[in-house]
N, CA, C and O atoms as a DFTB+ gen file, in Angstrom:
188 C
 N C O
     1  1      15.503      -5.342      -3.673
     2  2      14.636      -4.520      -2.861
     3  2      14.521      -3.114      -3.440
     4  3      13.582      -2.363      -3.179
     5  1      15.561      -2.802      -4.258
     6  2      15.539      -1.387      -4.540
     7  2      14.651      -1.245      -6.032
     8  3      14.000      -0.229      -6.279
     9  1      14.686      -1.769      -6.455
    10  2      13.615      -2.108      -7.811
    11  2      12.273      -2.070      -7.161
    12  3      11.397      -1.391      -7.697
    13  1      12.017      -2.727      -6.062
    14  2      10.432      -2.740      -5.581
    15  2      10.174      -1.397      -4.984
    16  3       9.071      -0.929      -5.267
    17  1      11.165      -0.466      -4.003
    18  2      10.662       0.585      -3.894
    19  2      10.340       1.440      -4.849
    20  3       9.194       1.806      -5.107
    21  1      11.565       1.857      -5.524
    22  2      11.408       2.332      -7.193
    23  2       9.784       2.061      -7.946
    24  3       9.005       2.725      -8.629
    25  1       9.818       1.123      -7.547
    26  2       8.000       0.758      -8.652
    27  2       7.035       1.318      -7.725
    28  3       6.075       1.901      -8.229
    29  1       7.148       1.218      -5.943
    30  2       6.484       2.206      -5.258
    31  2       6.194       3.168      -5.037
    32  3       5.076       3.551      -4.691
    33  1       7.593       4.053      -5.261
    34  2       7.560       5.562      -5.436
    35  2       6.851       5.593      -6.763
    36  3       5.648       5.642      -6.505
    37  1       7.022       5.587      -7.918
    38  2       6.290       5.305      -8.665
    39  2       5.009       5.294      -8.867
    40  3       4.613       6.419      -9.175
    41  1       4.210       4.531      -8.828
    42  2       3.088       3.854      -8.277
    43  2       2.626       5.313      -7.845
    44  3       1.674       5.890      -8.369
    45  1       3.465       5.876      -6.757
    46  2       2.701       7.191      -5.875
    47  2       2.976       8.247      -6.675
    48  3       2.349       9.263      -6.373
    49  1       3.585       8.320      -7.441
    50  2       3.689       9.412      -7.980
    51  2       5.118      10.515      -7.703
    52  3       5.161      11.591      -8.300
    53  1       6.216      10.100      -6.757
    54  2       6.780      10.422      -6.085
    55  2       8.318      10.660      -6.275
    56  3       9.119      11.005      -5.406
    57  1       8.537      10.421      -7.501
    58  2       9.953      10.225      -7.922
    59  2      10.644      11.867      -8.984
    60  3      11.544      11.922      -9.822
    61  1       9.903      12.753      -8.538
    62  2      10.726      13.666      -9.277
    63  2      10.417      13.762     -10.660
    64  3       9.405      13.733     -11.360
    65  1      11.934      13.917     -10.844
    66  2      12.349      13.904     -12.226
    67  2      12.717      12.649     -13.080
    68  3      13.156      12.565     -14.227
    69  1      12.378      11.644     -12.096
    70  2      12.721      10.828     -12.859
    71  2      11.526       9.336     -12.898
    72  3      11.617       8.108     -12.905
    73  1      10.429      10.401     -12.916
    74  2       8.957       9.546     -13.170
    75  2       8.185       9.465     -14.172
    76  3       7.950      10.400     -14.937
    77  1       7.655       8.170     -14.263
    78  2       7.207       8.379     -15.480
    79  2       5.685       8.291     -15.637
    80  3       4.829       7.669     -15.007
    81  1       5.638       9.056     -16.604
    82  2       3.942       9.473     -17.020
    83  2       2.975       8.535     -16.483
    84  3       3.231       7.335     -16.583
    85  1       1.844       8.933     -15.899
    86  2       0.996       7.811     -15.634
    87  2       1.052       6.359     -15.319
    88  3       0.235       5.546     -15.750
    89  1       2.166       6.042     -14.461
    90  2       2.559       4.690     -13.530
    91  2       1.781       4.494     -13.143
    92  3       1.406       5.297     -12.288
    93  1       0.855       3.240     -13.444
    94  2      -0.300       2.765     -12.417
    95  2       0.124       1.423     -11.774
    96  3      -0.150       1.193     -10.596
    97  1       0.776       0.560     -12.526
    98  2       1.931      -1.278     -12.471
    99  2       2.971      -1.038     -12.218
   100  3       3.460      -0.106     -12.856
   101  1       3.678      -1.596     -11.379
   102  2       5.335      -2.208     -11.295
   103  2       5.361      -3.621     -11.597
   104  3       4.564      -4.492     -11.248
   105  1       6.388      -3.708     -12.291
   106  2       7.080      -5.354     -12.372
   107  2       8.083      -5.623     -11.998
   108  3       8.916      -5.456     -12.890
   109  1       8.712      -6.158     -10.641
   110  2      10.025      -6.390     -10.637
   111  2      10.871      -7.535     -10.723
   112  3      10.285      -8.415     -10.092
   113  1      11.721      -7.891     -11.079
   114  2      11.855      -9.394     -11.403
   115  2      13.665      -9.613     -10.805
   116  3      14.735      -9.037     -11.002
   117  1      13.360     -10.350     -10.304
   118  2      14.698     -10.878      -9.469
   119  2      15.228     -12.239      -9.915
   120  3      14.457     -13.189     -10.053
   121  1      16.822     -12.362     -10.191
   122  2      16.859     -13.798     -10.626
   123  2      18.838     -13.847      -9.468
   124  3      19.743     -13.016      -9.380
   125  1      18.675     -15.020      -8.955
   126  2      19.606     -15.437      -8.248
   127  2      20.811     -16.921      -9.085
   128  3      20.694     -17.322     -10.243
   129  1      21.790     -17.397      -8.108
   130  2      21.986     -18.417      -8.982
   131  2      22.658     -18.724     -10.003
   132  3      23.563     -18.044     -10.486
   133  1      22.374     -19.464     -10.282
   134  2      22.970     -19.839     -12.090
   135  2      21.326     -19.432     -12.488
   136  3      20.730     -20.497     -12.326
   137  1      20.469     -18.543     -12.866
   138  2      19.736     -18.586     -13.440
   139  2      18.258     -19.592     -13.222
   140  3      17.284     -19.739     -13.961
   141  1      18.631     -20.244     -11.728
   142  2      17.936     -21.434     -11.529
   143  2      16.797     -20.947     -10.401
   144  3      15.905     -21.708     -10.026
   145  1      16.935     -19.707      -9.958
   146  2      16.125     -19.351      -8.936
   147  2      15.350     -17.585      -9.469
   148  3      16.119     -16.674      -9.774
   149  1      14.278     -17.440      -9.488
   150  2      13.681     -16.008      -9.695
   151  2      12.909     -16.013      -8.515
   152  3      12.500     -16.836      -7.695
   153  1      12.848     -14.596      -8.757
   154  2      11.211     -13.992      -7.599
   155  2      10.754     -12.887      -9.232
   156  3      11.450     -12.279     -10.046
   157  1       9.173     -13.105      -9.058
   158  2       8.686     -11.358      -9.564
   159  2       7.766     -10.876      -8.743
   160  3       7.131     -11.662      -8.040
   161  1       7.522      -9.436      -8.683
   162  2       6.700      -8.689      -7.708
   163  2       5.735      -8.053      -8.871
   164  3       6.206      -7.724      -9.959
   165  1       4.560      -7.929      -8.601
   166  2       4.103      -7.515      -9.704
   167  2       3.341      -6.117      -8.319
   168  3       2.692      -6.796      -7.524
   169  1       3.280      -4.959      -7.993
   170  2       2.816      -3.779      -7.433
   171  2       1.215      -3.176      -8.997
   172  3       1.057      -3.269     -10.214
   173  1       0.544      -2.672      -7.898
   174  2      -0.520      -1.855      -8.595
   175  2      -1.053      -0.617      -7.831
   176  3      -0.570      -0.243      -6.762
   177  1      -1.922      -0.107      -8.363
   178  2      -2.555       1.495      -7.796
   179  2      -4.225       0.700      -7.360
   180  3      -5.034       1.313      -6.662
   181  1      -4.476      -0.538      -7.840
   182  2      -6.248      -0.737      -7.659
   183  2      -5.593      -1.316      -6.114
   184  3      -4.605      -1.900      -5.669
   185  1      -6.954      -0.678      -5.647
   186  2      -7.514      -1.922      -4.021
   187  2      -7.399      -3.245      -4.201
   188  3      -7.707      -4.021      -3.297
C-alpha cells in the first residue's frame, strides 16, 4: 500500500524533496508467496 501512495504523491507533485522530475506514471508491483502470487498497479496523471 505504501508504494501506491508514494506513486500518488508523486503523480501530484507532492513529495518534497524527494520527487522526481516530471512524474506523470506509477508502477507498483507486489509479489506474495513463494513468488506464485503478484498484483501491479499501474497510476497515471490522464483522465
Amino acid at each position: 500500500m505504501a508504494q501506491v501512495v508514494e506513486a500518488f504523491s508523486q503523480i501530484r507533485k507532492e513529495c518534497g524533496g524527494r520527487q522526481v522530475k516530471d512524474a506523470r506514471t506509477g508502477l507498483c508491483l507486489s509479489m506474495s508467496g513463494f513468488g506464485n502470487s503478484a498484483a501491479v498497479t499501474v497510476l497515471g496523471d490522464e483522465p
